[in-house]
C-alpha positions as MATLAB code, in Angstrom:
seq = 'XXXXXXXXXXXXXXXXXXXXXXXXXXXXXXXXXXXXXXXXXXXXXXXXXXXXXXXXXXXXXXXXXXXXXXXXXXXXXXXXXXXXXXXXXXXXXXXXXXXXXXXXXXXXXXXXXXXXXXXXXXXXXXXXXXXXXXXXXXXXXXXXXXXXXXXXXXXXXXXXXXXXXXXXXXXXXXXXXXXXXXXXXXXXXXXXXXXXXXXXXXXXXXXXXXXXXXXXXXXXXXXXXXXXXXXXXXXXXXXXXXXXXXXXXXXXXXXXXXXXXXXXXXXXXXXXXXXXXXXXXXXXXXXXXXXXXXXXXXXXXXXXXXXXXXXXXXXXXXXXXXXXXXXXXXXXXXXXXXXXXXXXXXXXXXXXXXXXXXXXXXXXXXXXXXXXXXXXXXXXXXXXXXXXXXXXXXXXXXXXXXXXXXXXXXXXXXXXXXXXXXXXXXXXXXXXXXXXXXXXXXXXXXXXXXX';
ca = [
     -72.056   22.238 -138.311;
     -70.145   24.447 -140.786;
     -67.082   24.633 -138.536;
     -64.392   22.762 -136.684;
     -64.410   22.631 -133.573;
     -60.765   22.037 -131.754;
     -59.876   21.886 -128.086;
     -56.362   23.387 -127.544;
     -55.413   24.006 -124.092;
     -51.572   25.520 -123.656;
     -49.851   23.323 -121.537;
     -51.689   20.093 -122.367;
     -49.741   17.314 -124.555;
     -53.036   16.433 -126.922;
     -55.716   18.113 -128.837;
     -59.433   17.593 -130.378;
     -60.351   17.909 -133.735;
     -64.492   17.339 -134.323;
     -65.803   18.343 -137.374;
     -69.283   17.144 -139.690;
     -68.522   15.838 -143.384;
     -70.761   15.202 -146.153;
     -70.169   14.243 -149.547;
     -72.514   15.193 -151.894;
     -72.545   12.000 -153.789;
     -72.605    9.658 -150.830;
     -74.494    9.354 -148.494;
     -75.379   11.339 -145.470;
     -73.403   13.793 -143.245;
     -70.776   12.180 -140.601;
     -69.250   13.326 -137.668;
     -65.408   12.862 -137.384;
     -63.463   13.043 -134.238;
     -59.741   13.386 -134.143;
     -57.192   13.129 -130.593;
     -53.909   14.448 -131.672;
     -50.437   15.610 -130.336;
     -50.095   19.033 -130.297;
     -46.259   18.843 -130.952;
     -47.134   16.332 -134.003;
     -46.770   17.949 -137.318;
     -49.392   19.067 -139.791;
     -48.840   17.221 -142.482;
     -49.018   13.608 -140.401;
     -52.700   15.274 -138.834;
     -54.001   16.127 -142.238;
     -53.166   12.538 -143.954;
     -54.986   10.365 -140.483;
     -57.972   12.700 -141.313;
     -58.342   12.430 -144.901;
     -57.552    8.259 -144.359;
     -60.337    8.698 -141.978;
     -63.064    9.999 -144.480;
     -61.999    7.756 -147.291;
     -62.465    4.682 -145.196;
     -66.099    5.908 -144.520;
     -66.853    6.709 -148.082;
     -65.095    3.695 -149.574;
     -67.710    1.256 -149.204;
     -70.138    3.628 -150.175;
     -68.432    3.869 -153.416;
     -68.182    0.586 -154.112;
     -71.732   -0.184 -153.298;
     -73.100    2.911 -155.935;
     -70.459    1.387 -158.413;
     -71.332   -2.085 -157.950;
     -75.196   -1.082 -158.398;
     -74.044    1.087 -161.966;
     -72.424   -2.088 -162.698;
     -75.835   -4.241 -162.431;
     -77.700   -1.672 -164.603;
     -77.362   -3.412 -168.479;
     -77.720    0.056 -169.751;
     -73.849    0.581 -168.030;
     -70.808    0.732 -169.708;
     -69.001   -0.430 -166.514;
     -67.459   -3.827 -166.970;
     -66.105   -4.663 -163.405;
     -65.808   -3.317 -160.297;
     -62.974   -0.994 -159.200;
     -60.898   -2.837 -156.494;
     -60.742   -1.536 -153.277;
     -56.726    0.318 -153.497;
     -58.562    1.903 -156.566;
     -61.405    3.297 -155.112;
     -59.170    4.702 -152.116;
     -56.922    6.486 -154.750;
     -59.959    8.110 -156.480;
     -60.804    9.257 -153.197;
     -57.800   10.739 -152.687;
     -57.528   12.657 -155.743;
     -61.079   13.948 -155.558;
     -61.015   15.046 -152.131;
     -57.247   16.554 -150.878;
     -57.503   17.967 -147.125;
     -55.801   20.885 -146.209;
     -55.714   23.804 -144.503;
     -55.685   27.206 -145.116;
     -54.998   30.817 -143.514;
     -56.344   33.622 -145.107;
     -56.355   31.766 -148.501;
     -52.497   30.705 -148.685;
     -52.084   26.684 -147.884;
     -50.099   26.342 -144.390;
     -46.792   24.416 -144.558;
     -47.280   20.877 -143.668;
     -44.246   20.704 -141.544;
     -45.748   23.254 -138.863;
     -46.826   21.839 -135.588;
     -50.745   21.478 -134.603;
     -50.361   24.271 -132.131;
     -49.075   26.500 -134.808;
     -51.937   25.560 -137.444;
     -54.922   24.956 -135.562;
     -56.149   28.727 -135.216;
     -59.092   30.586 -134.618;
     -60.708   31.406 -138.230;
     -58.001   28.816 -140.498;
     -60.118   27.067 -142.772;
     -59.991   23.705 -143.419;
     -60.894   22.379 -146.884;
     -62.019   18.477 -147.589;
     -62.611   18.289 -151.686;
     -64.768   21.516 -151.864;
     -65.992   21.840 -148.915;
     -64.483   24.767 -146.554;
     -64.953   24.523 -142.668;
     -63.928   27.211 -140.247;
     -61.778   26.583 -137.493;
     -63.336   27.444 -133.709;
     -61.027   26.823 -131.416;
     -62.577   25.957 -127.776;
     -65.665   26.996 -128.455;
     -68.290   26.585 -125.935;
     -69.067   22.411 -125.426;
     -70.838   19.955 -123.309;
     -68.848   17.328 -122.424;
     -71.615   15.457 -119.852;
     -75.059   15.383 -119.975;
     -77.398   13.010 -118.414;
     -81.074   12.536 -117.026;
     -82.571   10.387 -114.121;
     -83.253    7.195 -114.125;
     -86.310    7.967 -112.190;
     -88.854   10.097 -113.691;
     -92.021   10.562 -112.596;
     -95.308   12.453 -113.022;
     -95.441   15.960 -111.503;
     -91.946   15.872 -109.894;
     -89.196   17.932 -111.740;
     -86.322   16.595 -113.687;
     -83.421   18.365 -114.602;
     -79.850   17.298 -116.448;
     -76.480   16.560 -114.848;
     -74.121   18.123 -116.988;
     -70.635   19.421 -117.396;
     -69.417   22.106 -119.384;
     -66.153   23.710 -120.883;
     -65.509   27.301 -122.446;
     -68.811   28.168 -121.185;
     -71.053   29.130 -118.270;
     -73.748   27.098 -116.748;
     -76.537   29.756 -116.282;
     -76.060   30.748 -119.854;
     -76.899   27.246 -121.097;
     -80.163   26.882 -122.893;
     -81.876   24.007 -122.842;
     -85.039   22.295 -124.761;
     -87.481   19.480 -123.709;
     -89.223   16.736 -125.458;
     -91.251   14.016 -125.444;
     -91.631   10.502 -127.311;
     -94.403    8.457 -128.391;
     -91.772    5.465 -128.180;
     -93.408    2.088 -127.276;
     -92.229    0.690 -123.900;
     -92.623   -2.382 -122.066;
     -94.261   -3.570 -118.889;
     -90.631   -2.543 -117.304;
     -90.954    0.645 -118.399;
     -88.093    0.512 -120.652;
     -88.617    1.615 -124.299;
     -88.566   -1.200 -126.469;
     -85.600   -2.123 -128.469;
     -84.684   -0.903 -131.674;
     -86.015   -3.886 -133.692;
     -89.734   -3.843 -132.285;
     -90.025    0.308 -131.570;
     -91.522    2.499 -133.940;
     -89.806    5.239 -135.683;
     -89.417    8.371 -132.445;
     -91.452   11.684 -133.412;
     -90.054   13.543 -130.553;
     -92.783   16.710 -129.845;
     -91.299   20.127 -127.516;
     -92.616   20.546 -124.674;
     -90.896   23.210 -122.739;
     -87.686   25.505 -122.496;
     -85.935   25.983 -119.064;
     -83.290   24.211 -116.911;
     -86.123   21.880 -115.091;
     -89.257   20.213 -116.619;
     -92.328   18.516 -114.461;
     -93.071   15.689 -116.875;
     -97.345   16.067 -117.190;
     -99.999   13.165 -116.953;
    -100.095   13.432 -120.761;
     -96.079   12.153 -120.814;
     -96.756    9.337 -119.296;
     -95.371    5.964 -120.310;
     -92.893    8.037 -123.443;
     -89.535    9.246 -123.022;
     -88.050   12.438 -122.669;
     -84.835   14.038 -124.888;
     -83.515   17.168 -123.548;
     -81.192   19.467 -125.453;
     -78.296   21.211 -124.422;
     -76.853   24.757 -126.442;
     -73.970   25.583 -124.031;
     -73.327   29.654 -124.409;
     -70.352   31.764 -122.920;
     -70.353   34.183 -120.191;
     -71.151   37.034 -122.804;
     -73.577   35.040 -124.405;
     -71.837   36.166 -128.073;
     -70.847   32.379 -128.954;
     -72.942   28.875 -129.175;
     -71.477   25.442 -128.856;
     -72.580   22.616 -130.742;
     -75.994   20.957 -129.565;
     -75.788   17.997 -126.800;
     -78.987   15.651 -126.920;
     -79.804   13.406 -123.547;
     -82.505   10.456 -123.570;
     -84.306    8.767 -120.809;
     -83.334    5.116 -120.565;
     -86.964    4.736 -119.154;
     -90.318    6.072 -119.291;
     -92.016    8.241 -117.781;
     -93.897    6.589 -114.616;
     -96.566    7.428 -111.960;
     -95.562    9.733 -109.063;
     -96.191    8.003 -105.526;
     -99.512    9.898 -105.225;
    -100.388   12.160 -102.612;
     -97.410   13.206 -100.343;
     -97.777   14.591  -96.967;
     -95.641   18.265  -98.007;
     -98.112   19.185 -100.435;
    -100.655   19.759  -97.377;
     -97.897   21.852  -95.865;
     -97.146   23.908  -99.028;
    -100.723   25.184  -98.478;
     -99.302   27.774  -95.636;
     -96.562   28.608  -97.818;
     -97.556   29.561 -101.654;
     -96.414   32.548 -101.327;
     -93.049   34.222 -100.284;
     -92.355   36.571  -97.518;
     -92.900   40.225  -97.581;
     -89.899   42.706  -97.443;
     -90.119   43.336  -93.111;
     -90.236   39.131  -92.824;
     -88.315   36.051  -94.193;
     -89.422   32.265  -94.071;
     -86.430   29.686  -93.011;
     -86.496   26.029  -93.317;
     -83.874   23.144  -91.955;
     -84.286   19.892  -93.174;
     -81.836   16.585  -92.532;
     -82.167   15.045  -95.764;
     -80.577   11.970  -94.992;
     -77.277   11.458  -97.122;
     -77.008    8.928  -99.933;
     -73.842    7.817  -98.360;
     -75.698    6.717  -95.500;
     -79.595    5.280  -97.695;
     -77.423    3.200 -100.170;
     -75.478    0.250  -98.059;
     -77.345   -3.222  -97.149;
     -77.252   -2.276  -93.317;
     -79.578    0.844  -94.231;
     -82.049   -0.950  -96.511;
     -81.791   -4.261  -94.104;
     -81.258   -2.485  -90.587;
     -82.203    1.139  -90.542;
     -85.290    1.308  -92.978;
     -85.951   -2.284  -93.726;
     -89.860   -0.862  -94.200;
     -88.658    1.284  -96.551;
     -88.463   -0.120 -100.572;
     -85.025   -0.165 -101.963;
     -85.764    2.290 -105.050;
     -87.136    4.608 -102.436;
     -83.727    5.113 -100.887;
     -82.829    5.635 -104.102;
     -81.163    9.515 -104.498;
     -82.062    9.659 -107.904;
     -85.741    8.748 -106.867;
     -85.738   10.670 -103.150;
     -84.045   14.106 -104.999;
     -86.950   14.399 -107.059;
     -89.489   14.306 -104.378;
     -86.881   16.674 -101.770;
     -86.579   19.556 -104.405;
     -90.021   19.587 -105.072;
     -90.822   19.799 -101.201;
     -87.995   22.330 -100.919;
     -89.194   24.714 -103.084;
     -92.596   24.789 -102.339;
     -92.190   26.173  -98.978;
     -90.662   29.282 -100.548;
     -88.244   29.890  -97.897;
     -85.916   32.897  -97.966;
     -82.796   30.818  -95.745;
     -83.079   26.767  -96.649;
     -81.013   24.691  -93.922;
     -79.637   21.558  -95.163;
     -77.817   18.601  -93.241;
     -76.447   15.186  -94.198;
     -76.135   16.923  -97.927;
     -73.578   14.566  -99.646;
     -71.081   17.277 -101.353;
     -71.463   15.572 -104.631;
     -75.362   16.310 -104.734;
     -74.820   19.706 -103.540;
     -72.788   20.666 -106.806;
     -74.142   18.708 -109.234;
     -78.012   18.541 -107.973;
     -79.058   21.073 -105.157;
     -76.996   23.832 -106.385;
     -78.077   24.122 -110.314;
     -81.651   23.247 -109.494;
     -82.059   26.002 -106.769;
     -79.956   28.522 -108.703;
     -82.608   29.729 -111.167;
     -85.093   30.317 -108.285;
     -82.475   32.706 -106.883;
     -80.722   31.007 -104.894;
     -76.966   31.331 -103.856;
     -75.632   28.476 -101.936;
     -72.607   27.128  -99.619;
     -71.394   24.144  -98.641;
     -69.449   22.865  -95.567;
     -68.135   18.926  -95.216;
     -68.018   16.926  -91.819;
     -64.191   17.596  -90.956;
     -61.861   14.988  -92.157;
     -62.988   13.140  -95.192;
     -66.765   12.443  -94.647;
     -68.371   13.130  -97.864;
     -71.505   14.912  -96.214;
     -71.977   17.912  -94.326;
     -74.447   20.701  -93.861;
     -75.612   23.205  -96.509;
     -77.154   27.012  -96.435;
     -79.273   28.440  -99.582;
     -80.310   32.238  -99.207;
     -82.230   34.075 -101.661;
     -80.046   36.352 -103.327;
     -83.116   39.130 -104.041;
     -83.656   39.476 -100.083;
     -79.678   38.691  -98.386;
     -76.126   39.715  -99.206;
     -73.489   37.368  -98.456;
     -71.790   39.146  -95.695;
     -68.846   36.045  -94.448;
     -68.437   32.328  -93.951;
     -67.280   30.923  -90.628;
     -67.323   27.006  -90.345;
     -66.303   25.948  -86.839;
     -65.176   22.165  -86.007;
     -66.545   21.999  -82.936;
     -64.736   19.418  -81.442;
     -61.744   21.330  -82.186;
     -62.962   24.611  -80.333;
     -64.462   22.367  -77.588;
     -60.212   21.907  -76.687;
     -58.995   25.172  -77.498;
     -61.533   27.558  -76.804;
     -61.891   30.204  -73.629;
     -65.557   29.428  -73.344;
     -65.470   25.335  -72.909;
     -62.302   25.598  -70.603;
     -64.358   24.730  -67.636;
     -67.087   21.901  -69.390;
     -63.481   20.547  -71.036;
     -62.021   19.941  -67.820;
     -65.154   18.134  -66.141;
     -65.428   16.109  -69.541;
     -62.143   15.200  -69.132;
     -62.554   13.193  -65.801;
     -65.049   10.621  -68.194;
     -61.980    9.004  -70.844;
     -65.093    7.522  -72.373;
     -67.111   10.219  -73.084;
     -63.743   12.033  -74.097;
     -63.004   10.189  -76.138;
     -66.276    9.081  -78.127;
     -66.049   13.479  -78.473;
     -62.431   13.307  -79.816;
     -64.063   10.812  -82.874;
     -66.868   13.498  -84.134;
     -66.331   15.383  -86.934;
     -69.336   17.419  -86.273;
     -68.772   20.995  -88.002;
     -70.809   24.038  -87.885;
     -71.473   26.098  -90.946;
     -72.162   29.769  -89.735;
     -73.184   32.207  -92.866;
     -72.982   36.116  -92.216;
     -76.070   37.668  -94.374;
     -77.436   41.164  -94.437;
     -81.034   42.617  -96.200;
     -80.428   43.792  -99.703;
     -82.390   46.844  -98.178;
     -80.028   49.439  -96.569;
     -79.646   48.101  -93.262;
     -76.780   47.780  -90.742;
     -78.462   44.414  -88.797;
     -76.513   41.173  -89.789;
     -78.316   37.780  -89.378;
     -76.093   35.111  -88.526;
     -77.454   31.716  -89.539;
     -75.618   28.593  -87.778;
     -76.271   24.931  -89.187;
     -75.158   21.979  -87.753;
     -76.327   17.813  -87.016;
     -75.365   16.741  -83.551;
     -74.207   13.549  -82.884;
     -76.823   11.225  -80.911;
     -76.848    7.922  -79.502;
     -79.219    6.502  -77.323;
     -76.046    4.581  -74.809;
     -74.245    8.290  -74.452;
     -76.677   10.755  -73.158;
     -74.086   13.791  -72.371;
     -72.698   14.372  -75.689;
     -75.159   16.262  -77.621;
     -75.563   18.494  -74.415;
     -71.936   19.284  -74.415;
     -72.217   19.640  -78.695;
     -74.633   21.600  -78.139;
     -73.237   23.895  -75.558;
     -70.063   24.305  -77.723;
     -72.250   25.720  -80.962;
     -73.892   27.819  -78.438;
     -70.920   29.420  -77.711;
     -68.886   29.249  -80.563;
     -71.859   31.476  -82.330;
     -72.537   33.848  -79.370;
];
């Protein structure tokens, strides 16, 4: 990196400095990281970053000059103490900064002198300021990776945009252990890391399994004029065997293809919500045949996207989709397929709710209208006559009054000139086998609340 990179948001109290130094003489390049006041003066910003470097290079210096010392053909008759060596440094390499040649004042606030295209200088070395360029500030793989099922990265971004964000795959020869951990540092071989593919998502191959997998991360802007600095992710374990045959892969047989411009293909699927798989009643009550890593999200959103997908459905139906895996899994992983996707949450604070995908080269997005339906059950027209005879059974009115069931309703047209609107309503309805009315009057509310 031939640059500095600085985060300077208006408004906020503190800034980033992150730059790469090497000194020719010693050793090999280092990345520095600096968290600053803005309001803080130049001059105090410049002297924490040059003590930085020296204390890096310091007992690299004294280590080459205690080795000249040792040589009998060396002149050298002891060893510079430490002070000394830290004044060299600081004669032989000054920091400063620079704008369009001329030295800025040190009494000038970060704000000020932190600029696009200012050029720092450490000894004689010259870096160029970039002020927020494009960065990745998260980036992580699953835990669970398996044979034929794709992976793809969680990450976060700033100063850039996701869908311009390239990304690079590899794979390890790294020895692992019966655990399928690699080994640790002391007993694995030296990584040769080998590309493998380019893309968003990667199906590790039978030939990856048992190594690990890196991905790379180039985060771009919206124009695509200006690259951040590379992120690098690594699999804390190995690539393993998938479960074997699955029982979707018989159905994907009727679906390899998509639809044809006068048809469209919709799916719904209630892909039970994390919040509900990962608790000790679920694994002990609810699906005690079930093994724990299999209720696993990391392990069952693998095996849903790659069921998804292969059903190539023009409208896919969600329910029980925990909002956090709708943004940070569903959504990025269906977007390069061409997918455009909302999301509506159980009403009150239930992290789950339903989700609609349409494919953007077949539908518009027309409108949204969620609807909480016990809400319009009380205030609506149409249930005024089932509210009144529901009311004579406190029970069942009230085991109603504690849903939060909501219906998502998406308004879509044909990208094809057409004045027909589909309306596509998705909702879960409550059930429990000691009330038997209240999906029938759930029911009868979406009925009407869509009509």
């Amino acid at each position: 990196m031939n640059s500095v990179h600085v985060r300077r948001i208006a408004g906020e109290d503190r800034m980033r400095i992150r730059f790469t130094y090497c000194h020719n003489d010693l050793g090999k390049a280092r990345i520095f990281n600096l968290d600053r006041l803005q309001s803080e003066d130049l001059g105090t910003t410049l002297a924490r970053l040059q003590a930085n470097v020296i204390k890096y290079l310091a007992p690299k210096k004294r280590k080459k000059l205690k080795k000249l010392a040792s040589n009998p053909a060396s002149n050298m008759e002891t060893i510079p103490q430490t002070d000394d060596i830290n004044v060299a440094l600081e004669n032989e390499i000054p920091v400063k900064l620079h704008c369009n040649g001329k030295e800025l004042e040190s009494t000038l606030s970060n704000a000020e002198a932190w600029a696009e295209g200012h050029q720092l200088n450490i000894g004689q070395e010259g870096l160029t300021i970039e002020l927020n360029p494009p960065c990745v500030t998260v980036l992580k793989l699953p835990e669970s990776i398996m044979v034929g099922f794709p992976i793809y990265p969680k990450f976060t971004t700033e100063f850039a945009e996701n869908e311009n964000c390239l990304f690079t795959w590899y794979t390890s020869d790294s020895v692992s252990n019966q655990e399928g951990t690699p080994s640790s540092s002391k007993d694995k071989l030296k990584e040769e890391w080998m590309e493998v593919h380019q893309g968003y998502s990667y199906s590790p191959q039978i030939e990856d399994l048992g190594c690990q997998i890196k991905v790379k991360c180039i985060p771009q802007n919206n124009s695509k004029d200006r690259q951040g600095e590379p992120t690098e992710a690594v699999s804390k374990r190995t690539v393993e065997a998938g479960p074997g045959s699955c029982p979707f892969e018989v159905r994907h047989l009727y679906t390899t293809n998509q639809c044809g411009p006068a048809s469209f293909r919709v799916m719904s699927y209630n892909i039970l919500a994390d919040l509900y798989a990962d608790s000790d009643f679920s694994r002990d009550q609810l699906y005690p045949y079930c093994p724990p890593y299999a209720l696993n999200i990391d392990y069952r959103k693998q095996l849903l996207m790659k069921e998804i997908k292969g059903y190539n459905a023009d409208i896919i139906c969600l329910q029980e989709c925990d909002t956090k895996v709708f943004k940070s899994d569903f959504s990025p992983a269906l977007s390069p397929d061409g997918y455009e996707g909302l999301h509506r949450s159980k009403h009150g604070e239930t992290p789950e709710g339903c989700s609609t995908f349409y494919r953007k080269s077949k539908f518009k997005f027309v409108a949204e209208h969620d609807v909480f339906l016990t809400e319009y059950f009380e205030t609506s027209e149409e249930c005024k006559d089932l509210n009144n005879k529901v009311s004579k059974n406190e029970v069942l009115m009230e085991k109603l009054k504690a849903r939060h069931t909501t219906m998502q309703v998406t308004i879509l047209e044909p990208q094809e000139e057409n004045k027909q609107k589909l309306c596509v309503a998705t909702t879960h309805l409550f059930f429990s086998p000691t009330i038997s009315k209240h999906p029938t009057s759930s029911g009868y509310n979406m009925s009407t609340s869509s009509s």
